[in-house]
The first five atom37 places (N, CA, C, CB, O) and aatype in JSON, in Angstrom:
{
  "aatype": [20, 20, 20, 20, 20, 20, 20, 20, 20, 20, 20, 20, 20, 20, 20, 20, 20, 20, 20, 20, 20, 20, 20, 20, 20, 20, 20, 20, 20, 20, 20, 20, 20, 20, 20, 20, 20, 20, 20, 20, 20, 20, 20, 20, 20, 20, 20, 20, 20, 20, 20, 20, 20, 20, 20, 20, 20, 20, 20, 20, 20, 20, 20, 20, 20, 20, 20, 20, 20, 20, 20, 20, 20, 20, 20, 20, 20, 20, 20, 20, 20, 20, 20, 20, 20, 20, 20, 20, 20, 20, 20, 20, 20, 20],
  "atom_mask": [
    [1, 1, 1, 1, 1],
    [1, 1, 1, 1, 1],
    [1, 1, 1, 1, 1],
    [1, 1, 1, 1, 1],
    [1, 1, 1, 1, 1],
    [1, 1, 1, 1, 1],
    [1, 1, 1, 1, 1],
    [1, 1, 1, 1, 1],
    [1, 1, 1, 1, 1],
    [1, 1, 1, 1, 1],
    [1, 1, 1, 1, 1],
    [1, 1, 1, 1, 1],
    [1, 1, 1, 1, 1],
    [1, 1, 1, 1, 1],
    [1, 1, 1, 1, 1],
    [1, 1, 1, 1, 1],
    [1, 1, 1, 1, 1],
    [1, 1, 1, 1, 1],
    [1, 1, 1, 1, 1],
    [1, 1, 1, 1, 1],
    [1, 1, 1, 1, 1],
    [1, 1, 1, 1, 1],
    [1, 1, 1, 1, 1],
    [1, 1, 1, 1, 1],
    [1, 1, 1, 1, 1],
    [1, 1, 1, 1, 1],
    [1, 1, 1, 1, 1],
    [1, 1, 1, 1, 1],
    [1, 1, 1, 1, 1],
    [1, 1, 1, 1, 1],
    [1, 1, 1, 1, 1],
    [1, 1, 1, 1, 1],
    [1, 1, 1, 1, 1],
    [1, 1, 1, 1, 1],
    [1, 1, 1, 1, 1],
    [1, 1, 1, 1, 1],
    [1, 1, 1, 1, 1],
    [1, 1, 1, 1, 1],
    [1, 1, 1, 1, 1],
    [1, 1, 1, 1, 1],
    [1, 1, 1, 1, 1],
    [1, 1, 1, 1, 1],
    [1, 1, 1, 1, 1],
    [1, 1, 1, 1, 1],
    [1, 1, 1, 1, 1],
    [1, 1, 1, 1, 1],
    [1, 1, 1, 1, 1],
    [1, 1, 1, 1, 1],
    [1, 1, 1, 1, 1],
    [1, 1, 1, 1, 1],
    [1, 1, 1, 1, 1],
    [1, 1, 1, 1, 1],
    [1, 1, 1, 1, 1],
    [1, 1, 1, 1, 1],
    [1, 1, 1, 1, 1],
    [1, 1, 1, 1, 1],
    [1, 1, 1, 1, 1],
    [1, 1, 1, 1, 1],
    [1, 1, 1, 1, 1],
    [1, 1, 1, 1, 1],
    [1, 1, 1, 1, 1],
    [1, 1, 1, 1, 1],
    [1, 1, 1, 1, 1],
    [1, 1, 1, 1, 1],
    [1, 1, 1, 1, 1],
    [1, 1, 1, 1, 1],
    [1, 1, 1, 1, 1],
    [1, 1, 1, 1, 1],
    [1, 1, 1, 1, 1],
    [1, 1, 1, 1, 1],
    [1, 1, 1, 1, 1],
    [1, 1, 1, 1, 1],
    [1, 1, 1, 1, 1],
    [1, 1, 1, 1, 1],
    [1, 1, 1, 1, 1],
    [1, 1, 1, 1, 1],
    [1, 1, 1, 1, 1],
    [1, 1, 1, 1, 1],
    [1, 1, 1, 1, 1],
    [1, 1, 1, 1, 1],
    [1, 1, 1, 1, 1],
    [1, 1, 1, 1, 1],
    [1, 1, 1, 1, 1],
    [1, 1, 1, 1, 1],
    [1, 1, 1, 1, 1],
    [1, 1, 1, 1, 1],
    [1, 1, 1, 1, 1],
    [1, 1, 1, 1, 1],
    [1, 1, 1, 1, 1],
    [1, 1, 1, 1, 1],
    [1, 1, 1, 1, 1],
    [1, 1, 1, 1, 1],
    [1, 1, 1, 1, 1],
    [1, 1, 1, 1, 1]
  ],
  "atom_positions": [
    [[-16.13, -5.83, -0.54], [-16.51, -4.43, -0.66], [-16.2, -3.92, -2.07], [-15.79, -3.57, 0.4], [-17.04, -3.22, -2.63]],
    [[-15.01, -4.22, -2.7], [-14.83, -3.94, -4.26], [-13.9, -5.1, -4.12], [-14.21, -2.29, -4.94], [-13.72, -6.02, -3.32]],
    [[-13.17, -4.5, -5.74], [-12.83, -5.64, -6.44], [-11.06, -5.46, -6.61], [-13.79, -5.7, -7.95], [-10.76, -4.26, -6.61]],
    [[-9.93, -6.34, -6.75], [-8.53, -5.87, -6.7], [-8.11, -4.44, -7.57], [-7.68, -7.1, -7.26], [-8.82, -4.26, -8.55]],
    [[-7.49, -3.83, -7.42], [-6.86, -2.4, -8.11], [-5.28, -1.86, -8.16], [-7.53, -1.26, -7.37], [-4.69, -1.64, -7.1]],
    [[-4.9, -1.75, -8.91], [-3.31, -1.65, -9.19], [-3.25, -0.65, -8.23], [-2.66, -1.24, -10.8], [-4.07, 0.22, -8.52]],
    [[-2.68, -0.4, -7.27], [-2.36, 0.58, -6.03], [-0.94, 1.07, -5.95], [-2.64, -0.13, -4.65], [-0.21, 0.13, -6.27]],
    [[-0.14, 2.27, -5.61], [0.91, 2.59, -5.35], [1.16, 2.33, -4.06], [1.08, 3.66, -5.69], [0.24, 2.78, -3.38]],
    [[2.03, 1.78, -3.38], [2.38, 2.97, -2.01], [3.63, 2.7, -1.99], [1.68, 2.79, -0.33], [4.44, 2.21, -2.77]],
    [[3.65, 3.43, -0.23], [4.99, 4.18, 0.33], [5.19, 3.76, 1.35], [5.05, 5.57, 0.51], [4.43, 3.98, 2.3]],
    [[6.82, 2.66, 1.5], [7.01, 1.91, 2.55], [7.07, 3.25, 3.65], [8.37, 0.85, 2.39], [7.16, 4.41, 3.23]],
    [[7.01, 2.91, 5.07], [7.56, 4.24, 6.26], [7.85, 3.35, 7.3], [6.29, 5.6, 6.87], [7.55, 2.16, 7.41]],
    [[8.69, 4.32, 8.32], [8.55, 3.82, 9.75], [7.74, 3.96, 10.14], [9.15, 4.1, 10.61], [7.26, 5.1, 10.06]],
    [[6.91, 2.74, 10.93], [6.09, 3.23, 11.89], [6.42, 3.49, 13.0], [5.28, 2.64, 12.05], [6.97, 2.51, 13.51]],
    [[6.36, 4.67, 13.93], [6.68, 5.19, 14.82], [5.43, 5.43, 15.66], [7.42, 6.16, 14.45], [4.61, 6.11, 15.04]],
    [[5.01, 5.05, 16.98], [3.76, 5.5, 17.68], [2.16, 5.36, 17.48], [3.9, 6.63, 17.66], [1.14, 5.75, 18.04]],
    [[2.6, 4.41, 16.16], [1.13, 4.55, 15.37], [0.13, 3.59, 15.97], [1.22, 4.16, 13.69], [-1.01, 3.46, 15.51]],
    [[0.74, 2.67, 17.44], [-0.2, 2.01, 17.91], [0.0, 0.26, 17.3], [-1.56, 2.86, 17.46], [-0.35, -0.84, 17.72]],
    [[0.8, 0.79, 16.06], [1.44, -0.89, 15.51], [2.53, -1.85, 16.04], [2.03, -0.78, 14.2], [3.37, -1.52, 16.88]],
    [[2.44, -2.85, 15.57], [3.22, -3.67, 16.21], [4.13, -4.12, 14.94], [2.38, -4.81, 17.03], [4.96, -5.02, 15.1]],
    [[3.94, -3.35, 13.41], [4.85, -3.73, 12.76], [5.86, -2.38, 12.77], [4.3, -4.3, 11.45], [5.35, -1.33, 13.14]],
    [[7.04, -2.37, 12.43], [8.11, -1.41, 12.32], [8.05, -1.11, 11.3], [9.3, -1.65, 12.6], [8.44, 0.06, 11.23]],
    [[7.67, -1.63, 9.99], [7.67, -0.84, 8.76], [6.2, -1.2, 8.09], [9.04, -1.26, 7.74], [5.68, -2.31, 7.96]],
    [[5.73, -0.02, 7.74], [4.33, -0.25, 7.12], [4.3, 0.6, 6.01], [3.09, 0.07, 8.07], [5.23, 1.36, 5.73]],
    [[3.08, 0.47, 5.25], [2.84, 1.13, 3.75], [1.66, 1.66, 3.61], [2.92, 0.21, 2.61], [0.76, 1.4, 4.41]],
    [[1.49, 2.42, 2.65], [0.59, 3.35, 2.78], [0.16, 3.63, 1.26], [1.15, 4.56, 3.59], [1.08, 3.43, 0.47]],
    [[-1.36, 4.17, 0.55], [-1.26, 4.72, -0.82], [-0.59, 5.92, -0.77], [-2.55, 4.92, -1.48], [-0.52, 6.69, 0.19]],
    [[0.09, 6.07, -2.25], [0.25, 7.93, -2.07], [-0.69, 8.56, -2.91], [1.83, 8.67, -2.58], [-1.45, 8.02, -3.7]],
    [[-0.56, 9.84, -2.64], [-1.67, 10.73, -3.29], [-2.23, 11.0, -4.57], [-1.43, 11.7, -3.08], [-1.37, 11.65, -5.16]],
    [[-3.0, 10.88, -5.14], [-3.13, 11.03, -6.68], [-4.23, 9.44, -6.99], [-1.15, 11.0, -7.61], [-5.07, 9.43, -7.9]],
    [[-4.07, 8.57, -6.34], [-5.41, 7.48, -6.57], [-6.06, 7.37, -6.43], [-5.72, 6.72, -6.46], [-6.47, 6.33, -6.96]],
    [[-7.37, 8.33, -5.38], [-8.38, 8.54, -5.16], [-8.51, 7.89, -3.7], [-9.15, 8.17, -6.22], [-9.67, 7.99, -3.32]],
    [[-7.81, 7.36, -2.91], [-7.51, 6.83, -1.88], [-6.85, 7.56, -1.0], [-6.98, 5.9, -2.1], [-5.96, 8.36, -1.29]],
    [[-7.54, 7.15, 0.9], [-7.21, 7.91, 1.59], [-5.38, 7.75, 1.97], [-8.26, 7.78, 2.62], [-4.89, 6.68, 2.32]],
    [[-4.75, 8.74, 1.84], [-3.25, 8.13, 2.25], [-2.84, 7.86, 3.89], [-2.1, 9.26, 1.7], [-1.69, 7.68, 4.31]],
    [[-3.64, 7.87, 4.4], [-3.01, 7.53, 5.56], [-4.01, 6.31, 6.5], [-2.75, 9.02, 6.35], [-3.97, 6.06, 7.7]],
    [[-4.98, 5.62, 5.24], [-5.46, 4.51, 4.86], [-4.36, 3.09, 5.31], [-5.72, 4.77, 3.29], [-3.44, 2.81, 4.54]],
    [[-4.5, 2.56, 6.15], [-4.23, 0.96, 6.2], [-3.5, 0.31, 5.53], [-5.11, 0.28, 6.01], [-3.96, 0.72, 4.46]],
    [[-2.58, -0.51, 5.17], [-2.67, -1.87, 4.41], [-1.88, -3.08, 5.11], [-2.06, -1.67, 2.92], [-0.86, -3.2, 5.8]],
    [[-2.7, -3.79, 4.67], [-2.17, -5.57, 4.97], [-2.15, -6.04, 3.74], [-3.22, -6.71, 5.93], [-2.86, -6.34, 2.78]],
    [[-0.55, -5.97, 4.31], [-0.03, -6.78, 2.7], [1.34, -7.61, 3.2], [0.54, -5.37, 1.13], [1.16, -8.37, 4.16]],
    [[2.25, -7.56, 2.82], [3.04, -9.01, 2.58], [4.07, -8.01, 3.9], [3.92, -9.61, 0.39], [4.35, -6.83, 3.69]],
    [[4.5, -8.72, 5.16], [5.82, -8.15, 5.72], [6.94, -8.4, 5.19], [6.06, -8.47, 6.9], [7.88, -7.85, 5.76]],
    [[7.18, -8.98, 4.37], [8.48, -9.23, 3.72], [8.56, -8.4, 2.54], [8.69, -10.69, 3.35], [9.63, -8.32, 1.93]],
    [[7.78, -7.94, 2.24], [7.65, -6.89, 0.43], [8.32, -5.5, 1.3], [5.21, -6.4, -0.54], [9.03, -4.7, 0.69]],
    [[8.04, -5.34, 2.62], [7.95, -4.4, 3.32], [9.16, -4.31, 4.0], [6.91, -4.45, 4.03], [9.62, -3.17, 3.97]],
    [[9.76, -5.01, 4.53], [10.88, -5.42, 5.06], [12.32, -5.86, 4.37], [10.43, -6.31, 5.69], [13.45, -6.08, 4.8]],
    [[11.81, -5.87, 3.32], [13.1, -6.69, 2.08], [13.34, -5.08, 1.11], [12.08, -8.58, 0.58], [13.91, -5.13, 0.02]],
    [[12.98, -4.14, 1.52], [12.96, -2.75, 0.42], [13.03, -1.76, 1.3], [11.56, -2.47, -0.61], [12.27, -1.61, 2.25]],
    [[14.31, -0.78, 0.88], [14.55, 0.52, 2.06], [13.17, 1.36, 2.15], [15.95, 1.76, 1.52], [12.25, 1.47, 1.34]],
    [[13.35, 1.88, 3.34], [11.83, 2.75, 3.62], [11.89, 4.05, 2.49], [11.71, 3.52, 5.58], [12.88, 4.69, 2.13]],
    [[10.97, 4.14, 2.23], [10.7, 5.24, 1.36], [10.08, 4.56, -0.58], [12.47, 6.24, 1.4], [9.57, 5.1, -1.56]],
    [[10.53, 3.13, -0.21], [10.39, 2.41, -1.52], [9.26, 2.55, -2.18], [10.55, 1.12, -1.42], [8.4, 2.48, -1.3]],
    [[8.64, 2.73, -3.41], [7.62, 2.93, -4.27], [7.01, 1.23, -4.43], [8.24, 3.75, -5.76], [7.72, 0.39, -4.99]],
    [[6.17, 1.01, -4.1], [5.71, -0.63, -4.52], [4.32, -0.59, -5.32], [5.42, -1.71, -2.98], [3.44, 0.13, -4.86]],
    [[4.04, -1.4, -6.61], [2.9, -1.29, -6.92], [2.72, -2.62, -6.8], [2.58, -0.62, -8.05], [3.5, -3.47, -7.24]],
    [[1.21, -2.91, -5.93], [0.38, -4.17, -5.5], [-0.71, -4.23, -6.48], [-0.24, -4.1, -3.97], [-0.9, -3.39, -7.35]],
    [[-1.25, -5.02, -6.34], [-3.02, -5.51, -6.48], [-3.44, -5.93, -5.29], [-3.43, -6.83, -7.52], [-3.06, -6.92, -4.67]],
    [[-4.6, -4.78, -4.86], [-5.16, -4.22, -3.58], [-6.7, -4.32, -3.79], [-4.65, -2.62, -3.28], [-7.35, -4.01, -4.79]],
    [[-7.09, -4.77, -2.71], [-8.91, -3.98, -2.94], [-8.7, -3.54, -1.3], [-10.88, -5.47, -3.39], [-7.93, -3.8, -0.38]],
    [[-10.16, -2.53, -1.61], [-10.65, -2.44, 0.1], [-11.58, -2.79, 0.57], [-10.79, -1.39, 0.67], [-12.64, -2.9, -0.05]],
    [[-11.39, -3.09, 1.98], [-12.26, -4.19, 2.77], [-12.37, -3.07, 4.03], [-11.37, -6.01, 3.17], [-11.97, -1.92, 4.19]],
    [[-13.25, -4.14, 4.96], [-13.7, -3.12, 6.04], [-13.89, -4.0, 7.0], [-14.98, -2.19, 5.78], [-14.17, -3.67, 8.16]],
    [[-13.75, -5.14, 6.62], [-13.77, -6.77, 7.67], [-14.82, -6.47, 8.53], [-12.22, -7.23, 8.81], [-14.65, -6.37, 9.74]],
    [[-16.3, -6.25, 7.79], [-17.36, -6.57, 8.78], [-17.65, -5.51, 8.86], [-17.18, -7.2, 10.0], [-18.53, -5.45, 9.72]],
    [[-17.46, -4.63, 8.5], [-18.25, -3.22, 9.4], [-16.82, -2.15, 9.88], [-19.31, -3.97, 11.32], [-16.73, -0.92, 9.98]],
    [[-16.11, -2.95, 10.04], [-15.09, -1.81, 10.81], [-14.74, -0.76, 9.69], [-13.48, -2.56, 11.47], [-15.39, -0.6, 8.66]],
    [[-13.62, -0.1, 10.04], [-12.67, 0.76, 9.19], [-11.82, 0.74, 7.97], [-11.98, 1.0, 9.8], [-10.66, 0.4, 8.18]],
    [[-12.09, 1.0, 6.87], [-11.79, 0.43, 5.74], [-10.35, 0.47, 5.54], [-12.49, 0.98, 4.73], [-9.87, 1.59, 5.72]],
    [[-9.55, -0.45, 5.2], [-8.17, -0.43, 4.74], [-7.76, -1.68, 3.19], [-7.25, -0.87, 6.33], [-8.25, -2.79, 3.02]],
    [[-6.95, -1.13, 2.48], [-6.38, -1.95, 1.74], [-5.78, -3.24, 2.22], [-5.6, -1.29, 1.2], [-5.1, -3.46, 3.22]],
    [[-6.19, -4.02, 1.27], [-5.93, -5.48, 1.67], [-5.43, -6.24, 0.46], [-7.26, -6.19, 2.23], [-6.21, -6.38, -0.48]],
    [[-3.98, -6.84, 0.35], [-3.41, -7.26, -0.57], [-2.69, -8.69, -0.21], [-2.62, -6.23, -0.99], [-1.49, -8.58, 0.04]],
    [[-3.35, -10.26, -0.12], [-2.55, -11.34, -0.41], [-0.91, -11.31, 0.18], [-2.61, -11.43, -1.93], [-0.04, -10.62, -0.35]],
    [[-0.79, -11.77, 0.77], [0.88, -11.53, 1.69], [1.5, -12.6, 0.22], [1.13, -12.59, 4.14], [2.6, -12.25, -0.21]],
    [[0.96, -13.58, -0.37], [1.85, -14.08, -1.4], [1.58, -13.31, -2.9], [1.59, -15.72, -1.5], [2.03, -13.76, -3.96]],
    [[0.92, -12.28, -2.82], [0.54, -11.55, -4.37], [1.66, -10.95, -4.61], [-0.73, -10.4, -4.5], [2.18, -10.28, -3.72]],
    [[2.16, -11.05, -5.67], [3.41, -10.24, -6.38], [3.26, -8.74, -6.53], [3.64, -10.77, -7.86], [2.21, -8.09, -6.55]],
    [[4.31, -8.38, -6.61], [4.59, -6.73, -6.47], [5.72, -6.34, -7.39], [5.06, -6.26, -4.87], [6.25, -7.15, -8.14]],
    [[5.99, -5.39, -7.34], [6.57, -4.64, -8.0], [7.21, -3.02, -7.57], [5.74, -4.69, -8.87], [6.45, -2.06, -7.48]],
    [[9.08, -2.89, -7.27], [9.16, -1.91, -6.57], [9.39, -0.85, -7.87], [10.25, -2.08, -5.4], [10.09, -1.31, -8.77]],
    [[8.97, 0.25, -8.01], [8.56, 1.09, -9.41], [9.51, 2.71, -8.66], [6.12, 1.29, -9.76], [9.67, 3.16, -7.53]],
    [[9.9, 3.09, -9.97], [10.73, 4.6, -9.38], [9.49, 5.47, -9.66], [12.41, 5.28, -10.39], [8.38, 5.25, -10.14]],
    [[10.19, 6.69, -9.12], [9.36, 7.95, -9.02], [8.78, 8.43, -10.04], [9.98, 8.93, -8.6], [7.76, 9.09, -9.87]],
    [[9.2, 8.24, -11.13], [9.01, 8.34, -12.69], [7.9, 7.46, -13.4], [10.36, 7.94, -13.35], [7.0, 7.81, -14.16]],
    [[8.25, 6.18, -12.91], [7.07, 5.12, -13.31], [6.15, 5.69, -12.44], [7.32, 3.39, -13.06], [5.32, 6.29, -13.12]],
    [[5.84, 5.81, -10.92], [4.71, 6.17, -10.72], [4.3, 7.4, -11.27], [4.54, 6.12, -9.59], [3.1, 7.38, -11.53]],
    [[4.69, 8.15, -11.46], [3.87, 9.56, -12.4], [3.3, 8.99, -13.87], [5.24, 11.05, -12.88], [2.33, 9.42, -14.49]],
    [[4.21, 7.85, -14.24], [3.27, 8.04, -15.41], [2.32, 6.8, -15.47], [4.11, 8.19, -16.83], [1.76, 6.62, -16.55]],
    [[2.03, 5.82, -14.36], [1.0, 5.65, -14.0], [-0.21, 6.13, -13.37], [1.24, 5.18, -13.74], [-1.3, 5.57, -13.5]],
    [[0.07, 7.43, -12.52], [-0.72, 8.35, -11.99], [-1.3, 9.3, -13.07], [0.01, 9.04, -10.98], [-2.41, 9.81, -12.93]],
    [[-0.46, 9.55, -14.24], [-1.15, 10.33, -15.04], [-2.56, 9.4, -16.26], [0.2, 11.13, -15.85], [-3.49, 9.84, -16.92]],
    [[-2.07, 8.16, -16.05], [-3.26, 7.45, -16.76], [-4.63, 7.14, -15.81], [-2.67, 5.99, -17.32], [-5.62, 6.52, -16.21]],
    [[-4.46, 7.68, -14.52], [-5.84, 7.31, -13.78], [-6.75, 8.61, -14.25], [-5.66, 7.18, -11.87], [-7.91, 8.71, -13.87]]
  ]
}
């Protein structure tokens, strides 16, 4: 559907969301992306970093066929956990 993209997100609990993982991630606001958008990405990037952690991936979005579009990032693609500061001033270059 496109092509990989430097992405932010935001580890959380998942609570009720119908998942079967306990901690999931999300974009945050300011990338042109929906935030409460999907991702499959690595459970251990996710699990190895307190909730609330800032992570920047290389993401594209997919829709696997037709369905519902979510970010999709390589469970072995490298990451990067970034402070609140680095993401602003990556958000201010988009």
């Amino acid at each position: 559907m496109s092509s990989y993209r430097k992405v932010i997100l935001k580890t959380y609990r998942a609570s009720g969301a119908g998942s079967s993982k306990s901690v999931r991630a999300h974009p945050i606001e300011g990338q042109g992306l929906d935030t409460t958008m999907n991702v499959e990405c690595s459970s251990s990037m996710r699990k190895n970093n307190p909730i609330g952690s800032l992570i920047l991936i290389e993401a594209k979005i997919t829709d696997k066929e037709g369905g519902t579009p979510f970010l999709y990032a390589h469970y072995n693609s490298p990451y990067r956990v970034i402070s609140e500061q680095e993401a602003d001033e990556i958000l201010s270059k988009l």
